[in-house]
Structures are given as structure tokens and as C-alpha cells.
ZANUVEX-751194 format. One record per residue: residue in one letter; z, y, x of N, C-alpha, C in turn. Coordinates in nm, 4 decimals, always signed. Each point is the difference from the previous one (the first is absolute). Layout:
<kekes>
aa|n.pz|n.py|n.px|ca.pz|ca.py|ca.px|c.pz|c.py|c.px
a|Z|Y|X|Z|Y|X|Z|Y|X .
...
</kekes>
This chain:
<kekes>
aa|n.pz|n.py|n.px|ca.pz|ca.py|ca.px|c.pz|c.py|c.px
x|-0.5511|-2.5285|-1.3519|+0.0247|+0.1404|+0.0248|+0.0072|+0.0236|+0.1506 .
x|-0.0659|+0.1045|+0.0441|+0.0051|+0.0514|+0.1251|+0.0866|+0.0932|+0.0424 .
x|+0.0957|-0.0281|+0.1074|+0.0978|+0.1251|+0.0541|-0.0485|-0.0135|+0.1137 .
x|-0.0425|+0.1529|-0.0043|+0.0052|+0.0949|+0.1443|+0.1180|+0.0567|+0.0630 .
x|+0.0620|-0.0040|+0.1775|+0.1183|+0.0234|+0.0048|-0.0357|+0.1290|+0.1172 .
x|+0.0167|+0.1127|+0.0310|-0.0402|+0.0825|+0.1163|+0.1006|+0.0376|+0.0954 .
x|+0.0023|-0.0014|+0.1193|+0.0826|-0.0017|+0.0572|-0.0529|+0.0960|+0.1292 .
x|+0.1007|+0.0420|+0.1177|-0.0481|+0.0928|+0.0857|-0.0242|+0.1242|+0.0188 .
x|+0.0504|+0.0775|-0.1476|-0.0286|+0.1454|+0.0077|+0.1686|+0.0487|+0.0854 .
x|-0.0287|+0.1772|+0.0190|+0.1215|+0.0274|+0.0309|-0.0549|+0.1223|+0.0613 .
x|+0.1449|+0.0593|+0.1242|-0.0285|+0.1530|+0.0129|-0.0818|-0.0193|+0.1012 .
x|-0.1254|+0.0665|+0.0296|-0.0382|+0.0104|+0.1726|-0.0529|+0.1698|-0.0162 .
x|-0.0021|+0.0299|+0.1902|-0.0716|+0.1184|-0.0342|-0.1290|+0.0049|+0.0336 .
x|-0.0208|+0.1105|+0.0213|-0.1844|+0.0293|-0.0369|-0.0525|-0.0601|+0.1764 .
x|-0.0856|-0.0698|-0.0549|-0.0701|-0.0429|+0.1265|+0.0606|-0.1666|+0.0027 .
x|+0.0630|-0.0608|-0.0513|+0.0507|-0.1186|+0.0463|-0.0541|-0.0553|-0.1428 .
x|+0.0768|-0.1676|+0.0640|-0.0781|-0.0866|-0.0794|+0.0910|-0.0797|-0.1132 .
x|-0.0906|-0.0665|-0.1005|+0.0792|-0.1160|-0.0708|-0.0694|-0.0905|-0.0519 .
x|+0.0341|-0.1301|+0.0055|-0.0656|-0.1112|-0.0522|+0.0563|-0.0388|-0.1655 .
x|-0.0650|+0.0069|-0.1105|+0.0641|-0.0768|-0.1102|-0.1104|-0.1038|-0.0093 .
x|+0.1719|-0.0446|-0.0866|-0.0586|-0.1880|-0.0525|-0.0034|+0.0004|-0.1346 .
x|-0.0680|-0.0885|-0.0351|-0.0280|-0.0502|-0.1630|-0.0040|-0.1741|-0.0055 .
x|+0.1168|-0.0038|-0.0612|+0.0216|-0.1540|-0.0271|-0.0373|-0.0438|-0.1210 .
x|-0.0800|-0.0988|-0.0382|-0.0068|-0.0355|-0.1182|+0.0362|-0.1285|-0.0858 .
x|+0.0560|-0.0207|-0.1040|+0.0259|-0.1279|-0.0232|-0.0324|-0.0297|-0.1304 .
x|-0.0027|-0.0767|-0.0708|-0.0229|-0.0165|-0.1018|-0.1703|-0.1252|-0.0016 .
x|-0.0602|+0.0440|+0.0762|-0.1149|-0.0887|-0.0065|-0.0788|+0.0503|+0.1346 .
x|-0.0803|-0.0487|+0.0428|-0.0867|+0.0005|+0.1270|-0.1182|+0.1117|-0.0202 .
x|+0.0173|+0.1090|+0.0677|-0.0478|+0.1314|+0.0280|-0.1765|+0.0005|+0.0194 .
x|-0.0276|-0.1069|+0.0636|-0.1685|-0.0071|+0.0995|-0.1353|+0.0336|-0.1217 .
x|+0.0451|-0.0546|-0.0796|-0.1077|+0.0442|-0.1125|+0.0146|+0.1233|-0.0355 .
x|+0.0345|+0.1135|+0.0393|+0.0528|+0.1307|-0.0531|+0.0724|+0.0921|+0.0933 .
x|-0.1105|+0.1016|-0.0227|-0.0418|+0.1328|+0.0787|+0.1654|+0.0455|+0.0208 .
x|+0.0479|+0.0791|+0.0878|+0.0827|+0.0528|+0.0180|+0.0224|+0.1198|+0.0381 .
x|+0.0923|+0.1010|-0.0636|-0.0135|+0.1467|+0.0635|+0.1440|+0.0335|+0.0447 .
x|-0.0023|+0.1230|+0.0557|+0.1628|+0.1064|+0.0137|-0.0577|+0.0958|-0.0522 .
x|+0.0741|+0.0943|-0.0494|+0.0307|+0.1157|-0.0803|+0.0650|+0.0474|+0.0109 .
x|+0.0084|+0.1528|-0.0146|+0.1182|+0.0752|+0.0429|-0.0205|+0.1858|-0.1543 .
x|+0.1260|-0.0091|-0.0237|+0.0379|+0.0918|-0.0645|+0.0809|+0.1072|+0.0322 .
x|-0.0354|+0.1076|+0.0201|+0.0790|+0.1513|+0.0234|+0.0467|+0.0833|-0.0717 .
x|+0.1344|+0.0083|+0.0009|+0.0230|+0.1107|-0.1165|-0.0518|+0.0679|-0.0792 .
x|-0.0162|+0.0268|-0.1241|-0.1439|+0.0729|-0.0313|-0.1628|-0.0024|-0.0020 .
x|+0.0165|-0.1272|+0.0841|-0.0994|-0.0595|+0.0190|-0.0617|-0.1640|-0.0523 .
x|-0.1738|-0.0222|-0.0597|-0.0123|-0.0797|-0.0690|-0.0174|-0.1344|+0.1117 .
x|-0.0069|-0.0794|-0.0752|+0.0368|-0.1586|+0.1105|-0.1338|+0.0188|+0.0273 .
x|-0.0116|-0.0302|+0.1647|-0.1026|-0.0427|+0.0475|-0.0431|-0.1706|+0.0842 .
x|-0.0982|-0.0704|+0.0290|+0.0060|-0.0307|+0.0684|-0.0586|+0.0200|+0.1228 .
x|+0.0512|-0.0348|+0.0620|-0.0287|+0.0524|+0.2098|-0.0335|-0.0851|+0.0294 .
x|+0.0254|-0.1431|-0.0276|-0.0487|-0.1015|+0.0786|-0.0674|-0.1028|-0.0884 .
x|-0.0715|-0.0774|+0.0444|-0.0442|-0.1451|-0.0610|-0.0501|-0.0749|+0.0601 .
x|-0.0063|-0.1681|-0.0559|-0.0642|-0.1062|+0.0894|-0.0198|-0.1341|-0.0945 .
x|-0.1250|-0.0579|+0.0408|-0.0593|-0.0836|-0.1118|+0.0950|-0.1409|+0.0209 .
x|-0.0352|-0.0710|-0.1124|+0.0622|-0.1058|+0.0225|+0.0313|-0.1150|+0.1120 .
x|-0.1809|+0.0292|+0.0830|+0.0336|-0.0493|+0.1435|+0.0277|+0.0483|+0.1054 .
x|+0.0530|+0.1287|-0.0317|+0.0525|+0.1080|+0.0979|-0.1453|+0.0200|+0.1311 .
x|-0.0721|-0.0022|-0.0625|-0.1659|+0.0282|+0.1342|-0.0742|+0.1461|-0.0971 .
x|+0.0904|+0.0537|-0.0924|-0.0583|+0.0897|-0.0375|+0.0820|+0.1607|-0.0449 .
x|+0.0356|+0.0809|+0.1070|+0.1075|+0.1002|-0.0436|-0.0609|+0.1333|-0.0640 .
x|+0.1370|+0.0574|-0.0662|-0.0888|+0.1320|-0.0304|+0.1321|+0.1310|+0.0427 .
x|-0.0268|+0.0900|+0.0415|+0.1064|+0.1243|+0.0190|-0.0478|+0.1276|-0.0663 .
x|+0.1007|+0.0472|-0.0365|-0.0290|+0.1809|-0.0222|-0.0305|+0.0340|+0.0735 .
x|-0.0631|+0.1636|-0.0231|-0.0291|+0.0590|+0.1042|+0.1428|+0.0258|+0.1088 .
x|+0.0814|+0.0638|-0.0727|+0.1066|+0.0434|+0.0765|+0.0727|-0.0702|+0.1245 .
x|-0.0546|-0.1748|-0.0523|+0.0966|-0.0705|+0.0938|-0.0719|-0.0616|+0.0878 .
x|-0.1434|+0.0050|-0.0271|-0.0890|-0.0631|+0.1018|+0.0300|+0.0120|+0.1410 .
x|+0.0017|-0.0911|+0.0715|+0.0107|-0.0140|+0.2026|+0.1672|+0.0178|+0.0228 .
x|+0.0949|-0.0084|-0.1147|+0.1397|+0.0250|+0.0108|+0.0429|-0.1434|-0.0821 .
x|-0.0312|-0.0518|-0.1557|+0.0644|-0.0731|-0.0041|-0.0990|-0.1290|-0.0030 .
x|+0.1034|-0.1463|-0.0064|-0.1428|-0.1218|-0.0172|+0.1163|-0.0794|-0.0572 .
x|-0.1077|-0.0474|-0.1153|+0.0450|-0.1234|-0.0768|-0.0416|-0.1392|+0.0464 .
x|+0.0764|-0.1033|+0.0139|-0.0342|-0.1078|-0.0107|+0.1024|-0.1115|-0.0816 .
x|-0.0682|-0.0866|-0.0063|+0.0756|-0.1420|-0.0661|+0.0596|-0.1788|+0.0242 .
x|+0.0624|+0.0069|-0.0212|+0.0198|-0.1094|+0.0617|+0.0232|-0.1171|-0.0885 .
x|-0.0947|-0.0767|-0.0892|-0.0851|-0.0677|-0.0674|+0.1644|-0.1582|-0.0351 .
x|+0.0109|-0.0433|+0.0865|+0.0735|-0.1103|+0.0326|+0.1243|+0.0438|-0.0146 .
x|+0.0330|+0.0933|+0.0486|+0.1569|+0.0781|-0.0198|+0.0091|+0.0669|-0.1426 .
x|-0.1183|+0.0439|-0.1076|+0.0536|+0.0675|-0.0904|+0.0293|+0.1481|+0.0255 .
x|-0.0572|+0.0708|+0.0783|+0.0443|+0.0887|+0.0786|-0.1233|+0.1221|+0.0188 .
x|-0.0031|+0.1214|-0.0332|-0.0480|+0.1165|+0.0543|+0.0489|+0.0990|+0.0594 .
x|-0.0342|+0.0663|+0.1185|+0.0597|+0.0736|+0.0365|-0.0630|+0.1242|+0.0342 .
x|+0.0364|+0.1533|+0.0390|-0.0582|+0.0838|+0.0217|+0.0863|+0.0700|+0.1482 .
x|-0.1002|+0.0246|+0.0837|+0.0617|+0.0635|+0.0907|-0.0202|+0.1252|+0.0410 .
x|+0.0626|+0.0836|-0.0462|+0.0108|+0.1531|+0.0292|+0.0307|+0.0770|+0.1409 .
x|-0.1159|+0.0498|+0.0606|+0.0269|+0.0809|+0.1202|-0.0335|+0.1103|-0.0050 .
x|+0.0575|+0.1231|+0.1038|-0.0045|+0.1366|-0.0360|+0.0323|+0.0277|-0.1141 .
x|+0.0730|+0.0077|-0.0534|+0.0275|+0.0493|-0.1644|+0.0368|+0.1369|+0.0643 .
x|+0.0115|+0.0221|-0.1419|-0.0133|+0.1448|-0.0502|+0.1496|+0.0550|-0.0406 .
x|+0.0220|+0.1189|-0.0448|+0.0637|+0.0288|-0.1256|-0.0637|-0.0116|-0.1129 .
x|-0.1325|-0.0366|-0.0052|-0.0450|+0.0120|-0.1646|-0.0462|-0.1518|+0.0005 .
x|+0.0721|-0.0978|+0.0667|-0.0511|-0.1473|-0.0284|+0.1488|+0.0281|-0.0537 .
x|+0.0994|+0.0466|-0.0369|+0.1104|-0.0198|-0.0665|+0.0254|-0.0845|-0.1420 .
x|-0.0283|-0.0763|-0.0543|-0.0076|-0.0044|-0.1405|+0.0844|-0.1460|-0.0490 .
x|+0.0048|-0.0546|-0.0914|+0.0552|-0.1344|-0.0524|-0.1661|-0.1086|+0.0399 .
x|+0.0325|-0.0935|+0.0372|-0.1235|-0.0821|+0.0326|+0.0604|-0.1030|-0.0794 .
x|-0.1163|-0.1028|-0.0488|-0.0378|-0.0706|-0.0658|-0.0917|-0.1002|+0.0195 .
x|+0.0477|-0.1224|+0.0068|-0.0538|-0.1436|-0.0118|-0.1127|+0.0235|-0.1120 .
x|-0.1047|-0.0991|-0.0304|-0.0674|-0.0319|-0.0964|-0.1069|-0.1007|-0.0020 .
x|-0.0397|-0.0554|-0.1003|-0.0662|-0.1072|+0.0155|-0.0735|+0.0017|-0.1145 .
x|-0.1417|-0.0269|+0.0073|-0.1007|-0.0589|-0.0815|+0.0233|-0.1667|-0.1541 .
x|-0.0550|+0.0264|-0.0544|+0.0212|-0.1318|-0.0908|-0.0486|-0.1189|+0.0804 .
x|+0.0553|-0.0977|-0.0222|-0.1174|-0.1148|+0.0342|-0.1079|-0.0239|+0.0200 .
x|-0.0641|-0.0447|+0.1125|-0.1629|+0.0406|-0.0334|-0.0505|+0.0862|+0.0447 .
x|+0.0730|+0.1297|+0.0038|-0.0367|+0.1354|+0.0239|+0.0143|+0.0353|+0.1462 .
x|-0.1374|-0.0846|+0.0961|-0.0030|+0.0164|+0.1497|-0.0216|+0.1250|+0.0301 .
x|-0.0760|+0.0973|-0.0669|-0.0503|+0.0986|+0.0830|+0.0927|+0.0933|-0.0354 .
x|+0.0177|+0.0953|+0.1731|+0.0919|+0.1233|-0.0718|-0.0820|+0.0670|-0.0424 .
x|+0.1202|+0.1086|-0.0544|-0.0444|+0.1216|-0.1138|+0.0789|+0.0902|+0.0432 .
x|-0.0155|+0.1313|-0.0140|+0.0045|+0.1129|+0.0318|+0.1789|+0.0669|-0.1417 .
x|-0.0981|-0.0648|-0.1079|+0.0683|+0.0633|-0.0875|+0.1375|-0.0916|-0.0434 .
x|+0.1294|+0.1299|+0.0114|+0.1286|-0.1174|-0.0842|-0.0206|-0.0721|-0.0961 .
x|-0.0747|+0.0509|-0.1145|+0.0175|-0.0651|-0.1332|-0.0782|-0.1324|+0.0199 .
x|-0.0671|-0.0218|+0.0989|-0.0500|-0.1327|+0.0740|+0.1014|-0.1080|+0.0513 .
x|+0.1397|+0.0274|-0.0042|+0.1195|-0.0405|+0.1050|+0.0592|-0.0585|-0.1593 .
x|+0.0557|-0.1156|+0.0088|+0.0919|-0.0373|-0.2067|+0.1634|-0.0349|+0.1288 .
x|+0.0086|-0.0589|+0.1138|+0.1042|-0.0265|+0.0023|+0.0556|+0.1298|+0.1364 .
x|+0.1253|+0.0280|-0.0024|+0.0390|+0.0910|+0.0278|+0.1444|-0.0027|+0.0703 .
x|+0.0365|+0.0592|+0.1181|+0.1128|-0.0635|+0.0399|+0.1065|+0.1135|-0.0269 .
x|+0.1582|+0.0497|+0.0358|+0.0340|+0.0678|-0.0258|+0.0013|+0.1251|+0.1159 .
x|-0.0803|-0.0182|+0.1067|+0.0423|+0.0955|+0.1138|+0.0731|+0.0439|+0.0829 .
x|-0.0538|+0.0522|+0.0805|+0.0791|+0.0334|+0.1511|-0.0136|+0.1050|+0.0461 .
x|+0.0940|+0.1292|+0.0488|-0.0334|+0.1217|+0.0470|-0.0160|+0.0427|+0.0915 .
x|-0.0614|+0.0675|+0.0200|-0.0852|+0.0408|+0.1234|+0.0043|+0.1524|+0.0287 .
x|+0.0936|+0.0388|+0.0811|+0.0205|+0.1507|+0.0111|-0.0136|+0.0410|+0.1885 .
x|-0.0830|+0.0517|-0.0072|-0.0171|+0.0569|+0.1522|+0.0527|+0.1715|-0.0147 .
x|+0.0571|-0.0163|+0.1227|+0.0647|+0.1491|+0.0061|-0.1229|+0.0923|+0.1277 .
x|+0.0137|+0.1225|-0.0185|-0.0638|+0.0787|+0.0686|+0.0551|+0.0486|+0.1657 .
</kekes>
């Protein structure tokens, strides 16, 4: 079994930055794509970020493109996302996630993601 652990969210305001982490344990991450995700009140889970199993292949939303970047850190068990310029509408619950075994390439879509961490919040003020 795989646990995802997220860490690093919190208050900032608009224009500043934050780094989250994604720890993983349970078994060795490198074979399997990795994303963040983020959920907004009222709003359906998306993902914003992704990166293939050898981390040489990313993908972003539109929204967050040239603001946030994913990378991984293969040996550590470890993904992270680093958020600059945020917003008030990067506000949301973010989310760890990870691909099955095997499953190098990212994907766009959640229902692509089986393991799931419990999240970290992310609230930028105006």
C-alpha cells in the first residue's frame, strides 16, 4: 500500500510564494507518474500539475503555466510543487497523487491517479 503525505500549504498573500512536498512511502514511486491537485469549494478536483515517472516529462494547466513547476525527487520518494505569484483563485485544498505501478506517463485526468494523499491548504489572501 502506498501513502502519500503533503506538506507545506498555509496562509500567503497574493503575489508570494509556496513550495509543497509529497512524501511517499509504502513502496518506491519511479515507476509511476505523479501529480498535485487541487480542489475549491464548489469546485470539481482538478489536476494542475504532473510529471512522468522519470520526471523529464511535465504537464500544467492552463491557469498555472510560467507560475507553478513540478518536480521529483526519485531517491528521496519525494514530489514537490513550487508555487509563485499565486493568486486568490490558486486558493484550494491540494493534493498529492500517484499513478499505479507501471504507470510512467502522466495523465491529465484524476480518475488516472488510484493513490491519494490527504492534503494541504492553500489559501492566498488578496
Amino acid at each position: 500500500q502506498v501513502q502519500l503525505v503533503e506538506s507545506g500549504g498555509g496562509l500567503v498573500q497574493a503575489g508570494g510564494s509556496l513550495t509543497l512536498s509529497c512524501a511517499a512511502s509504502g513502496r518506491t514511486l519511479s515507476s509511476s507518474a505523479m501529480g498535485w491537485s487541487r480542489q475549491a469549494p464548489g469546485k470539481e478536483r482538478e489536476i494542475v500539475a504532473a510529471i512522468s515517472g522519470s520526471g523529464g516529462i511535465t504537464y500544467y494547466t492552463d491557469s498555472v503555466k510560467g507560475r507553478f513547476t513540478i518536480s521529483r525527487d526519485n531517491a528521496k520518494n519525494m514530489v514537490f510543487l513550487q508555487m509563485k505569484s499565486l493568486r486568490p483563485e490558486d486558493t484550494a485544498e491540494y493534493y498529492c497523487a500517484a499513478r499505479s505501478r507501471g504507470s510512467v506517463l502522466l495523465s491529465r485526468e484524476t480518475d488516472d491517479y488510484i493513490y491519494w494523499g490527504r492534503g494541504t491548504q492553500v489559501t492566498v489572501s488578496s
